[in-house]
C-alpha positions as CSV (number, residue, x, y, z in Angstrom):
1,X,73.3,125.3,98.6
2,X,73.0,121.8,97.7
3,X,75.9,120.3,96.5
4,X,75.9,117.9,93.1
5,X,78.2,115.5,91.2
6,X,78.1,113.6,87.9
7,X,76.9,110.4,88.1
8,X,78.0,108.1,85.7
9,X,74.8,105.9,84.5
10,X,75.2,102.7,82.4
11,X,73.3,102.3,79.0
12,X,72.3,104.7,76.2
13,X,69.8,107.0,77.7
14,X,68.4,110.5,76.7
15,X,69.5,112.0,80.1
16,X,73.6,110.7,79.4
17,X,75.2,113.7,80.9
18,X,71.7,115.3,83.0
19,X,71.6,112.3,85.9
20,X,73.4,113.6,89.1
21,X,73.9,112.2,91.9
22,X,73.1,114.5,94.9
23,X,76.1,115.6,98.0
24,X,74.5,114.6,101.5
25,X,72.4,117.9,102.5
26,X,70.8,117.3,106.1
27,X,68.3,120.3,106.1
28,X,67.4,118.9,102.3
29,X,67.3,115.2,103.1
30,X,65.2,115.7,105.8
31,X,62.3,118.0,103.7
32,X,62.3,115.6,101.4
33,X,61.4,112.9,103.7
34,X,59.2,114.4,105.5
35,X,57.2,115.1,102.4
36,X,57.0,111.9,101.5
37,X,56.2,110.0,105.0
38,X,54.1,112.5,106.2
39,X,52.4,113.4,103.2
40,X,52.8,117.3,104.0
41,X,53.1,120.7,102.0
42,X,56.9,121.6,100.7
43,X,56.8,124.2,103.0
44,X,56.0,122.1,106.4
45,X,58.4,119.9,105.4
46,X,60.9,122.7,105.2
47,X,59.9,124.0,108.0
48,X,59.9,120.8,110.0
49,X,63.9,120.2,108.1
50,X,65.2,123.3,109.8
51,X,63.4,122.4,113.5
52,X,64.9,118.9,113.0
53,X,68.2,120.6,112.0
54,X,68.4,122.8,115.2
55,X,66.7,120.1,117.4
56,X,69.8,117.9,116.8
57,X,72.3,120.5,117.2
58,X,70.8,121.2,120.6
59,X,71.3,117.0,121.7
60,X,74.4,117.2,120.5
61,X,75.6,119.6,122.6
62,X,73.7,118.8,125.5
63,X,75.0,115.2,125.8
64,X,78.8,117.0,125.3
65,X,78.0,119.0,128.2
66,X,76.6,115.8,130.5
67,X,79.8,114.2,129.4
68,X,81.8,117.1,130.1
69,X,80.3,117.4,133.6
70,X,80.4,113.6,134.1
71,X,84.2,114.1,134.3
72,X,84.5,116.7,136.6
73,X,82.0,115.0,138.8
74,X,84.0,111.7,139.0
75,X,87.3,114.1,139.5
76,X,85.4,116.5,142.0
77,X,84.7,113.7,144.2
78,X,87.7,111.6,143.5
79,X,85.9,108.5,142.3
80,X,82.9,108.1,144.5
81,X,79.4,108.9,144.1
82,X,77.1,108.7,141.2
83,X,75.4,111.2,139.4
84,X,71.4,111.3,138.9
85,X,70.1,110.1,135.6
86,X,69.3,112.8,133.0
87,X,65.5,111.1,132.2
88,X,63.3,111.3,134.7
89,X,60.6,107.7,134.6
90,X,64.0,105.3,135.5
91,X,62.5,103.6,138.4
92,X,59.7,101.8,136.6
93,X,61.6,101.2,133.4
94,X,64.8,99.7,135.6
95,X,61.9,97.9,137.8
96,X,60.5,96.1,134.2
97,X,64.2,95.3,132.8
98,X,65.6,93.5,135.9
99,X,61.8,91.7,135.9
100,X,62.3,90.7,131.9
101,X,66.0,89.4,132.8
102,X,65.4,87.0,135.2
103,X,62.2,85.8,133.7
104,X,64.3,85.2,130.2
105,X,67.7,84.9,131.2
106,X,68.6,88.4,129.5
107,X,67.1,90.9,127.3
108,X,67.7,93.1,124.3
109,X,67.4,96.7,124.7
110,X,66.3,98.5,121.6
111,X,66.6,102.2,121.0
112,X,66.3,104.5,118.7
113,X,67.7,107.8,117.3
114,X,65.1,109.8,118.8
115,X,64.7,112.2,121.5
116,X,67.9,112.8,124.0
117,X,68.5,108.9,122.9
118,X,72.5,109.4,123.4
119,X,71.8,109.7,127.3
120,X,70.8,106.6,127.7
121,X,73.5,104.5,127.7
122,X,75.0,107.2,130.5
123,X,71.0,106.5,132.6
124,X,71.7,103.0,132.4
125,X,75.2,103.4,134.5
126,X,73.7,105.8,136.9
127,X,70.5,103.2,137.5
128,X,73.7,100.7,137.7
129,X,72.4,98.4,134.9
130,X,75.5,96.8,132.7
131,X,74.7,96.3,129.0
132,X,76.9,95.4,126.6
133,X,76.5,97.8,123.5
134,X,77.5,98.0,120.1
135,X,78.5,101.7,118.9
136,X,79.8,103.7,116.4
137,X,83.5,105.9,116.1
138,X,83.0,108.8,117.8
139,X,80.7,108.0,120.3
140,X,82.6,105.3,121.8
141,X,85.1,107.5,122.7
142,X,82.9,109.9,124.5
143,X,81.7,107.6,126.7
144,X,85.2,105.6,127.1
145,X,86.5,109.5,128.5
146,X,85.2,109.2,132.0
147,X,85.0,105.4,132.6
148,X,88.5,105.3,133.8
149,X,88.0,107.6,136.4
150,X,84.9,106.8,137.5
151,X,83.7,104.1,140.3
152,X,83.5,100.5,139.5
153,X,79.9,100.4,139.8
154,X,79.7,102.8,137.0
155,X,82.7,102.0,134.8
156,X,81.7,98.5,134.8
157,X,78.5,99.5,133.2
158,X,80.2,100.2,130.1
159,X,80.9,97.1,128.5
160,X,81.2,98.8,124.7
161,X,82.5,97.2,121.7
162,X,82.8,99.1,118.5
163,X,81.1,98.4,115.3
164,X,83.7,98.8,113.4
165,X,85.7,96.1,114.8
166,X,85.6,92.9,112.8
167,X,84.9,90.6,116.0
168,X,82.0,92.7,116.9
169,X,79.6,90.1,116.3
170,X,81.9,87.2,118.0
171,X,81.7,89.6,121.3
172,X,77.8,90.5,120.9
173,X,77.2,86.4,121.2
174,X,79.5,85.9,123.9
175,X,78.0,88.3,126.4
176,X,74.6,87.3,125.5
177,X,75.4,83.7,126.3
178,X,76.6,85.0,129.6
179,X,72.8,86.6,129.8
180,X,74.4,90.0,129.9
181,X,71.6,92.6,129.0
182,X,72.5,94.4,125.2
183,X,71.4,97.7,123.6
184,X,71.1,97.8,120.0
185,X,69.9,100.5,118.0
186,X,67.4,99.6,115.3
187,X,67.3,102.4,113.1
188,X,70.8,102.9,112.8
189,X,71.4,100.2,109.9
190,X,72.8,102.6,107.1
191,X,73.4,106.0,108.1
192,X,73.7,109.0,106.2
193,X,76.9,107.7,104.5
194,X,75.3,104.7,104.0
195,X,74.2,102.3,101.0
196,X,71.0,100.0,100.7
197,X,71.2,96.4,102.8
198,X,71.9,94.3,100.6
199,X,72.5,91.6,103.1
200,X,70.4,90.7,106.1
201,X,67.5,92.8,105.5
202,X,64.3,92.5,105.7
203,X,61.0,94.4,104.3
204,X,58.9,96.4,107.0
205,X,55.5,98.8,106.6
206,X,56.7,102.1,107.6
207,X,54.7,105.3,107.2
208,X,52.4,103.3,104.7
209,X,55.6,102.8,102.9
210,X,57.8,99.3,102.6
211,X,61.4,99.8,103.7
212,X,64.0,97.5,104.3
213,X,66.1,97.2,106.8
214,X,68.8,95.4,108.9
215,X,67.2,92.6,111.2
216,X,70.2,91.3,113.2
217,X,68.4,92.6,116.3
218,X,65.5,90.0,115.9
219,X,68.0,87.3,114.3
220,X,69.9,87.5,117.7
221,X,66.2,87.7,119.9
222,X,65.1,84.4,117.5
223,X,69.0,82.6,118.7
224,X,69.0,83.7,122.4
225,X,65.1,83.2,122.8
226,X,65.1,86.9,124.4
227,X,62.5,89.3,123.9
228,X,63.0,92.7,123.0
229,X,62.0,95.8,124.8
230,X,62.3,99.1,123.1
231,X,63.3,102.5,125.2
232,X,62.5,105.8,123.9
233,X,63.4,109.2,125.4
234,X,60.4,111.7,125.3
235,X,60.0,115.4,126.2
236,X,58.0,116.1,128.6
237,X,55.2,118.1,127.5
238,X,54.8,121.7,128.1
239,X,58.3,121.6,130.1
240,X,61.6,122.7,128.5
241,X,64.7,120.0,128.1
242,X,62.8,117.8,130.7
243,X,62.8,114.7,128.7
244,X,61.5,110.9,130.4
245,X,62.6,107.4,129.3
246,X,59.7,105.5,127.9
247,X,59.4,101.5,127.7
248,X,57.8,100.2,124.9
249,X,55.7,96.9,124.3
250,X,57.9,94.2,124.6
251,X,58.0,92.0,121.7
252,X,58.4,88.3,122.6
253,X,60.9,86.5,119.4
254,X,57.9,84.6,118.0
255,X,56.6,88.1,117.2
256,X,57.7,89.6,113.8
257,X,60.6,91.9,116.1
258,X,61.7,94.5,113.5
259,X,58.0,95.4,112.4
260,X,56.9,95.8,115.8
261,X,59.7,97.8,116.8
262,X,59.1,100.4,113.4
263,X,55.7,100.1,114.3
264,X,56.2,101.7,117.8
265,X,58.8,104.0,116.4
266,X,56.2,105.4,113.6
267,X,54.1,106.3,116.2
268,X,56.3,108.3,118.2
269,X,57.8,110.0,115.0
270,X,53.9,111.0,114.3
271,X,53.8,113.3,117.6
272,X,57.4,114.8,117.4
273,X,58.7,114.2,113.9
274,X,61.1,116.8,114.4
275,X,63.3,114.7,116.8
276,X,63.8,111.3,115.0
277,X,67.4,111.9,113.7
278,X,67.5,109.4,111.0
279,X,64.4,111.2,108.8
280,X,67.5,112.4,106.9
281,X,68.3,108.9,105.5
282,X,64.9,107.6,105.3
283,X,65.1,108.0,101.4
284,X,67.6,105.2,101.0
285,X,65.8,102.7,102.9
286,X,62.4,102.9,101.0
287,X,62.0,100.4,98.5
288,X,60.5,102.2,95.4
289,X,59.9,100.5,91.6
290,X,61.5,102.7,88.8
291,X,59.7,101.8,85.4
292,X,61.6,100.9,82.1
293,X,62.5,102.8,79.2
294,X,59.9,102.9,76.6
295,X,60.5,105.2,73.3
296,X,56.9,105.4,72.2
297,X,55.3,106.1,75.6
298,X,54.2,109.7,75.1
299,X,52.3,108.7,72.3
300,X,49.5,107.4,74.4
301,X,50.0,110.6,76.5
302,X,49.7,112.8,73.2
303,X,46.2,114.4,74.3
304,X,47.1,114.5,78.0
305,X,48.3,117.1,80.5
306,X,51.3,116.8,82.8
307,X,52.6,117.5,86.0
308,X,55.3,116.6,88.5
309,X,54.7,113.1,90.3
310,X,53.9,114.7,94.0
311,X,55.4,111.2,95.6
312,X,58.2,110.9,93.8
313,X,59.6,113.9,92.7
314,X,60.6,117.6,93.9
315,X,61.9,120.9,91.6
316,X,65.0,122.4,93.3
317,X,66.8,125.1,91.4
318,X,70.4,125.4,92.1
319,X,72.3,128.5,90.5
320,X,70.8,128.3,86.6
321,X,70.2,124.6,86.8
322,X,66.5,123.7,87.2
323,X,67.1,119.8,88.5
324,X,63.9,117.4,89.1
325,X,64.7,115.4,92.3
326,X,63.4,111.5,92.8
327,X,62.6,111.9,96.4
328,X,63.1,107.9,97.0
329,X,66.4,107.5,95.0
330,X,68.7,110.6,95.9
331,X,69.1,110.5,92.3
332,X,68.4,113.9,90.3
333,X,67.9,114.9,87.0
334,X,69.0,118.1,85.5
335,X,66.8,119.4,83.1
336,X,69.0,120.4,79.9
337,X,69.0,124.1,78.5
338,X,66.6,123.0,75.5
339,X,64.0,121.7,77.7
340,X,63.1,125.6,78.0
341,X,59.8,126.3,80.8
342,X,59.3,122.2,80.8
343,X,60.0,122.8,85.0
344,X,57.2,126.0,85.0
345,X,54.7,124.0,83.4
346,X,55.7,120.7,85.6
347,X,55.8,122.8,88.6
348,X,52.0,124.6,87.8
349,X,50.4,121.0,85.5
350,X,49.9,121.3,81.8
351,X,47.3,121.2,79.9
352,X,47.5,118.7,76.9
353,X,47.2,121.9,75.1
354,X,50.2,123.2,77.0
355,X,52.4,120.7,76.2
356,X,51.8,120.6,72.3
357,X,52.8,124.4,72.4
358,X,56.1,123.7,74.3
359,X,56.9,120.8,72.0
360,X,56.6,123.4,68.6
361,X,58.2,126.2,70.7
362,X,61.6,125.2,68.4
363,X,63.5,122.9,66.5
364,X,64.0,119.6,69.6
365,X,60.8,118.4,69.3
366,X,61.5,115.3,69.3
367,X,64.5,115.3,72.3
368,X,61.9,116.6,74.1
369,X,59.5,114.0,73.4
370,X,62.3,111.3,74.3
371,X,63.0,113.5,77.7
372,X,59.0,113.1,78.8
373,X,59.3,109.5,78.1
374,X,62.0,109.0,80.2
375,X,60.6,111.4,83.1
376,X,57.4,109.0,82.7
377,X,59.0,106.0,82.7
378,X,61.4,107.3,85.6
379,X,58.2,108.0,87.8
380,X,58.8,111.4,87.9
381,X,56.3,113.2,85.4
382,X,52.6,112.1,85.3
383,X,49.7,112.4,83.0
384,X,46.9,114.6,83.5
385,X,43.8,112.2,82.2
């Protein structure tokens, strides 16, 4: 069930009282997306949601196990020895990052949530490459649980700062002026408790779409002169939980960094959409134009059809309520009880005859002329010429 709460909108408006905001659904978040990058069916997308869903699930508590073995490792053999990388396809990438390094004076790693992408950092320490990296909460705890008892030569690979810590910046530039090799991850920026950049950002071609983003990966590449290599982790085809790290193009600074680095990612995502993490928030970071009201718009509709604007919007019934979903604003709007079959005939099109017969079905003809307008202007309805 998809949870909803009143959303308070500002200014008179038709749908005072119908616009809801929706609860963060993962397994809905992520159909919706996929619809609307991949320009599939409801029911791939659904399907693709609930492989994306369990995909997760299964990284999650795969890298809980490596960590949980990591420690008895390190305690097994009383601080020496160092386990094996979990990627296979280490010894060319490591091979290319110490070449970059001393060519530039230091690199910036870029990754992505995609793939077994929490490994990496671990990879890195086994290969015996320090980075400094920025992460989040929870995850710098799980790594920070078997640095103290492990060797130097792989504790001293984690040099981790968290994001949450107001300095986190300050330390970033430090290390990189000591040519320290960093990880960032790029698609990271907002999260699925997160709002739009307002700061920082800049506007990218995703999936045919523009999105906007954070750029302080390529403001820090542009500062340091350092180019930026992006890793992915891939499954191996045809082998099961076998997954390779991947290097990307590098991308020197006077290269536009962040659309070269979606670009790679987009074509990743287009062979195994069902392991980018992040589809699930996609909605928040495309930039999307929402018309203004206009009162008399249906009249130059009056001898048209309808039907629901396939890009945009999405039916979802929830208990009784019938609510029309913007797919780009996580914004919903419930239909009210006087609308009547207006989400049957949206869901099916409408002829122009169609809608003239819902509109004398009963006494709110005129509400519900004011409630097309608004789905029209909204984006959400469109007219069948």
């Amino acid at each position: 069930m998809i949870g909803v709460v009143l959303f308070d909108i500002t200014g008179p408006s038709t749908l005072s009282g119908y616009i809801i905001k929706m609860e963060f659904d993962r397994k809905f978040f992520s159909s919706i997306n996929y619809q609307t990058l991949l320009n599939i069916s409801e029911q791939a997308a659904d399907q693709l949601s609930i492989e994306n869903y369990e995909y997760r699930s299964f990284c999650i508590d795969k890298f809980d196990k490596r960590l949980a073995f990591l420690v008895k490792h390190f305690a097994d053999q009383k601080c020496t020895g160092i386990p094996e990388a979990e990627h296979s396809g280490w010894v060319h990438v490591c091979r290319e990052i110490t070449s970059i390094q001393q060519q530039y004076g230091g690199v910036i790693l870029a990754l992505f949530h995609f793939g077994l992408h929490r490994s990496i950092l671990v990879d890195l320490a086994c290969n015996g490459i320090p980075v400094v990296s920025p992460v989040a909460g929870k995850a710098y705890w799980d790594f920070y649980q078997q640095k103290h008892i492990a060797p130097a030569e792989f504790a001293n690979c984690f040099n981790l700062i968290e994001v949450d810590n107001p300095s986190v910046g300050k330390q970033l530039v430090k290390q990189m002026r000591k040519g320290h090799i960093v990880t960032i991850y790029v698609d990271g920026n907002m999260g699925p408790d997160g709002v739009h950049v307002s700061e920082g950002g800049v506007e990218v071609c995703f999936f045919n779409k523009k999105i906007h983003v954070k750029a302080g990966i390529a403001r820090l590449a542009s500062t340091f002169k350092m180019p930026v290599l992006p890793l992915f982790s891939l499954a191996k085809p045809n082998s099961e939980n076998c997954y390779q790290i991947s290097a990307g193009e590098l991308l020197p600074t006077n290269s536009d960094v962040m659309q070269g680095l979606y670009s790679q990612l987009e074509r990743h995502i287009k062979q195994q959409p069902q392991e980018w993490e992040y589809i699930t928030c996609c909605h928040r970071w495309i930039q999307q134009h929402i018309g203004t009201f206009a009162n008399d718009m249906y009249e130059s509709y009056k001898n048209t059809g309808l039907q629901l604007n396939r890009q945009n919007a999405r039916l979802v019934k929830q208990g009784d309520d019938v609510l029309l979903f913007n797919l780009q604003r996580q914004i919903a709007v419930r239909l009210p009880t006087w609308s009547g079959e207006l989400n049957h005939l949206l869901s099916n099109g409408c002829t122009a005859n169609d809608v003239q017969q819902w509109l004398e079905q009963d006494d709110e003809n005129q509400l519900k002329i004011k409630l097309i307008n608004e789905l029209i202007s909204k984006e959400l309805v469109t007219a069948l010429m």
